[in-house]
C-alpha positions in Angstrom: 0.0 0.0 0.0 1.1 3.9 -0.7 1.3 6.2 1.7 -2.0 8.3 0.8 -4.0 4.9 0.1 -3.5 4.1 3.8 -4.0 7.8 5.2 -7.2 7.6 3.0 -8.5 4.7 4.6 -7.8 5.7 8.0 -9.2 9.0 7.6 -12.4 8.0 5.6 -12.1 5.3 9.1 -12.5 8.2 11.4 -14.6 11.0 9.3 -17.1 7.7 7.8 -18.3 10.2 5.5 -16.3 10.6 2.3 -16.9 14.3 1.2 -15.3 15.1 5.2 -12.4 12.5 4.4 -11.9 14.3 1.5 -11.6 17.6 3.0 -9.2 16.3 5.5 -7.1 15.2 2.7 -7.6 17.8 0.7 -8.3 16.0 -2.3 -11.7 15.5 -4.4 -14.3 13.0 -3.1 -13.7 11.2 -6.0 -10.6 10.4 -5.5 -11.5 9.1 -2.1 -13.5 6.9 -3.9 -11.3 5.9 -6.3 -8.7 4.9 -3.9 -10.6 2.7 -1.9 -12.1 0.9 -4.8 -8.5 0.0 -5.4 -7.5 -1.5 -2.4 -10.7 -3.6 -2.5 -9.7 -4.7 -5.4 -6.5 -5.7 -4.3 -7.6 -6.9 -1.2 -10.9 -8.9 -3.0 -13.1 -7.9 -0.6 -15.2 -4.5 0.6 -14.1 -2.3 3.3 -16.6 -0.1 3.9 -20.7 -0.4 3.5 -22.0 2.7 1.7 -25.6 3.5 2.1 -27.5 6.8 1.5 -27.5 7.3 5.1 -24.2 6.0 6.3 -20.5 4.7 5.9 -19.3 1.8 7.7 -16.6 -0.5 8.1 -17.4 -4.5 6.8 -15.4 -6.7 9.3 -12.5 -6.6 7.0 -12.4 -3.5 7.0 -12.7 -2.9 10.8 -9.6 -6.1 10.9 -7.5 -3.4 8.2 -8.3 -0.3 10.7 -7.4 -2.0 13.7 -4.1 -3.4 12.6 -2.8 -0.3 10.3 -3.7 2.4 12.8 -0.9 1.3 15.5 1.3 1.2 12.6 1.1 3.9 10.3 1.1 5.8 14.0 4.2 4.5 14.8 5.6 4.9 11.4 4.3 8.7 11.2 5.9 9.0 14.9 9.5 8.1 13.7 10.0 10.3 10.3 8.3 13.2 12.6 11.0 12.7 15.6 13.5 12.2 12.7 13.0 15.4 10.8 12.3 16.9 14.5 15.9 16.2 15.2 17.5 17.6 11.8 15.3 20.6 11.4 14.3 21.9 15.2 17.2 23.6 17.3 17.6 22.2 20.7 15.6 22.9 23.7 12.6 24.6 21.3 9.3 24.4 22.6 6.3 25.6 19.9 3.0 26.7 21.2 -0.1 27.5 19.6 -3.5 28.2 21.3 -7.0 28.9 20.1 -8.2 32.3 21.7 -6.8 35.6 22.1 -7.0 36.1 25.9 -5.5 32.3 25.7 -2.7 32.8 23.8 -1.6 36.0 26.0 -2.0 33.7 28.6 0.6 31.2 27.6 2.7 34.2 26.3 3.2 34.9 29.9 3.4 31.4 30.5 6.3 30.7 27.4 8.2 34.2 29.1 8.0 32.2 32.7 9.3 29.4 31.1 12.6 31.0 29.6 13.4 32.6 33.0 13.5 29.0 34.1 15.2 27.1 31.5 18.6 28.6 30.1 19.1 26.0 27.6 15.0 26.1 26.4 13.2 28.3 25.0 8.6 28.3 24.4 7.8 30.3 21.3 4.0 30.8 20.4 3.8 30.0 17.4 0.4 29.6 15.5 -3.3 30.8 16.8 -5.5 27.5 15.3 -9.0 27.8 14.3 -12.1 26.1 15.3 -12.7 24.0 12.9 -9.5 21.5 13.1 -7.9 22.4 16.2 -5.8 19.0 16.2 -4.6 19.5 13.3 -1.3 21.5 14.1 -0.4 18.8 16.7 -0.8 16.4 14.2 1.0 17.7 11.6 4.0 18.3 14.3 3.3 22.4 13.5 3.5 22.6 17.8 4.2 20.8 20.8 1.6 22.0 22.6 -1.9 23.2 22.0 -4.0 25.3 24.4 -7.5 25.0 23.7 -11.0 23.8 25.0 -11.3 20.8 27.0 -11.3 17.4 27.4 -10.1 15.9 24.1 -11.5 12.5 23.7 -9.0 11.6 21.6 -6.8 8.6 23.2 -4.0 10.0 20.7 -3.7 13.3 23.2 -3.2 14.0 26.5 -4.9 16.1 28.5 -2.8 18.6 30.6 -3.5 21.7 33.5 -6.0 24.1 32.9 -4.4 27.4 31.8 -7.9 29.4 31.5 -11.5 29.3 32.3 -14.2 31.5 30.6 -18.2 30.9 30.6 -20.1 31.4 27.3 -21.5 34.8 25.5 -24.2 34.7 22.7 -23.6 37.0 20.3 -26.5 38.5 18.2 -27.3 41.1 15.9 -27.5 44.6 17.4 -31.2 44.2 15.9 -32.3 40.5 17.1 -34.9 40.9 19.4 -32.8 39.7 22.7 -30.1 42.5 22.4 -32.4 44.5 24.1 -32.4 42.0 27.5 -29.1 42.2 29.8 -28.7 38.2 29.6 -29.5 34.9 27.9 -29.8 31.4 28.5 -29.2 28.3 26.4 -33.0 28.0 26.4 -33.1 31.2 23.7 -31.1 28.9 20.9 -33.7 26.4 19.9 -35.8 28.0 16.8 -33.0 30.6 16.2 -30.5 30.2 13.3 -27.5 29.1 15.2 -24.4 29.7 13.4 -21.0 26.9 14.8 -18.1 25.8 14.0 -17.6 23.0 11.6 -15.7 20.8 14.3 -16.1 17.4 15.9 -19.4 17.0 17.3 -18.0 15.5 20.5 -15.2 18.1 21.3 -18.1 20.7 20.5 -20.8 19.5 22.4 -18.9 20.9 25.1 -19.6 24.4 24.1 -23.3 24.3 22.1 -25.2 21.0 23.3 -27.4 18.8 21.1 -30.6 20.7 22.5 -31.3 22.7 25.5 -32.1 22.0 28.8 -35.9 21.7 28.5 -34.8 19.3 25.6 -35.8 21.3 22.6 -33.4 20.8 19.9 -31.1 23.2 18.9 -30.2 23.3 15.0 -26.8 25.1 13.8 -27.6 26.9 10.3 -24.3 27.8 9.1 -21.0 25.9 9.8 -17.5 28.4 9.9 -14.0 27.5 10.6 -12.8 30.4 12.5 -14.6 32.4 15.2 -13.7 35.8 12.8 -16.0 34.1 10.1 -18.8 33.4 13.4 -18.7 36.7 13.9 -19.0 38.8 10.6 -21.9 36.5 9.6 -23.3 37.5 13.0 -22.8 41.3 12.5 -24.4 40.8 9.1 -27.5 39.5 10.6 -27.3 36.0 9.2 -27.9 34.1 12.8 -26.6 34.1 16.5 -23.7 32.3 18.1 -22.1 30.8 21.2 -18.4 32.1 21.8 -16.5 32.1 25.3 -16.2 35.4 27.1 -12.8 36.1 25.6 -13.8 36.8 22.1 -16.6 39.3 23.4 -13.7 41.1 25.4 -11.3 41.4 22.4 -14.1 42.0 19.4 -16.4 44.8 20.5 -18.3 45.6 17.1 -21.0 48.2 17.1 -23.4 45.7 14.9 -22.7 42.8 17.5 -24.2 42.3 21.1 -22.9 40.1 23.9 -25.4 38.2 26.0 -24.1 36.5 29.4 -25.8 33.5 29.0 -26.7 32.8 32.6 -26.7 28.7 32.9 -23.4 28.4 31.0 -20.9 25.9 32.6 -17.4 27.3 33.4 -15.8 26.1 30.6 -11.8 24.6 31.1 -8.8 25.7 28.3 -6.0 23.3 29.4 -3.1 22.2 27.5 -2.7 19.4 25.3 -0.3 17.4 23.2 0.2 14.3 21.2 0.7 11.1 23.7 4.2 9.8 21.0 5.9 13.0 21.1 5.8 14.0 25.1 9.5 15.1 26.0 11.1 16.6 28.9 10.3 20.1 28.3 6.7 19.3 27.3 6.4 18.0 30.9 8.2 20.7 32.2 5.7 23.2 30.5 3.0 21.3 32.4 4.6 21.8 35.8 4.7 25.3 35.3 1.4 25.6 34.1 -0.5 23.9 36.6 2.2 25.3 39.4 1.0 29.0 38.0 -2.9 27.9 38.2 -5.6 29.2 35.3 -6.4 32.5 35.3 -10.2 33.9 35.0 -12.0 35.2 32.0 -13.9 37.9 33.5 -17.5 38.5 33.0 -19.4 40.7 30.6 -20.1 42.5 33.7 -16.5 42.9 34.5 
């Protein structure tokens, strides 16, 4: 097998939907297709059951998955650690976070760091964006990610908390709730919600399935960055949930931000791949979690 026939079929494993597996890839769906339709040929058997409603794995294909993942992940881990070594100066440590009062944050954090560590150095390096968080810890991009948590990923490893923020709603300056001083998650359902195009499990976390009372909540529009959430907001095309940080940092005159009064406190911690942990990545952790989060403050102030 080539290399992209097996990161097709692990991805199209993960995604089961081949227009998102292509996207990942970055290639046309029909080349997804096309791929895997070779290997079964080769193979002489299906991998995957294809239905209007669904894409599964046939128990050969679930055998394939089971055994190639540990692989190709191993395989992956040792060119990354290789190039790593001949590219990356000693002792470098690359951030990258998703949220502006976050990545001042681990700024501070990075600055702590170097005080510390005469022969290390923490850089932030890269703010991600909604959509694919992961993807720059995948990619070996940075070391370690500061964003929403848990990850449910068994790949990743959950670290300290750095920051904790509740949720906003934003909404047109002309919706009919900008006139109330707050919001609860029980204003969503009926509204065109506008989210992220993310995993549904990492972003139940932030907008749930349906509201308390159990009415469902339906997104409308699906962004990759929280910049995109917010013009289409301040354009009147639907409403959003964003943590308090964004509200601080974008004050628009067409936008207005709703406390939402039964939002959770919501944990940023840091994360990172489990294969690539290193001594300074645990070191970073200490000094996070010895340092403590720090509080998003309210609307209110």
């Amino acid at each position: 097998m080539e290399r992209q026939e097996i990161e097709t079929v692990l991805v199209l494993g993960e995604e089961l939907h081949f227009r998102r597996a292509a996207e990942r890839l970055h290639v046309a769906p029909a080349r997804v297709t096309q791929l895997i339709q070779k290997l079964e040929r080769e193979i002489g058997a299906p991998l995957f059951n294809r239905s209007n409603r669904a894409v599964t794995p046939t128990d050969i294909g679930r055998l394939l998955l089971s055994e190639l993942a540990p692989a190709h992940a191993a395989v992956t881990a040792a060119f990354l650690r290789a190039a790593e070594a001949a590219k990356q100066p000693a002792g470098v440590l690359r951030l990258g976070f998703l949220g502006p009062a976050t990545g001042e944050h681990l700024a501070d954090l990075a600055d702590a760091f170097d005080r510390n560590h005469r022969d290390a150095e923490a850089q932030v390096v890269l703010e991600v964006e909604v959509s694919d968080p992961l993807s720059a810890l995948r990619s070996g991009r940075v070391d370690i990610l500061a964003l929403y948590a848990p990850v449910v990923d068994p790949g990743f490893v959950t670290g300290p908390v750095v920051l904790q923020e509740k949720m906003v709603l934003a909404v047109p300056a002309s919706h009919h709730l900008a006139g109330r001083g707050s919001a609860t998650m029980e204003d969503l359902p009926g509204e065109p919600v506008i989210t992220a195009n993310a995993s549904r499990d990492w972003l139940r976390q932030i907008l749930p399935d349906a509201s308390p009372s159990g009415r469902p909540i339906v997104p409308v529009s699906w962004i990759d960055s929280i910049q995109a959430k917010l013009a289409l907001v301040g354009a009147g095309k639907g409403i959003g949930v964003i943590g308090q940080q964004w509200a601080r940092f974008n004050p628009r005159p067409q936008i207005v931000y709703l406390p939402l009064d039964d939002s959770i406190v919501h944990n940023v911690s840091l994360v990172w791949r489990a294969d690539r942990e290193t001594e300074l990545i645990r070191n970073f952790s200490r000094l996070a979690h010895d340092f403590g989060p720090v509080q998003e403050p309210s609307l209110a102030g």
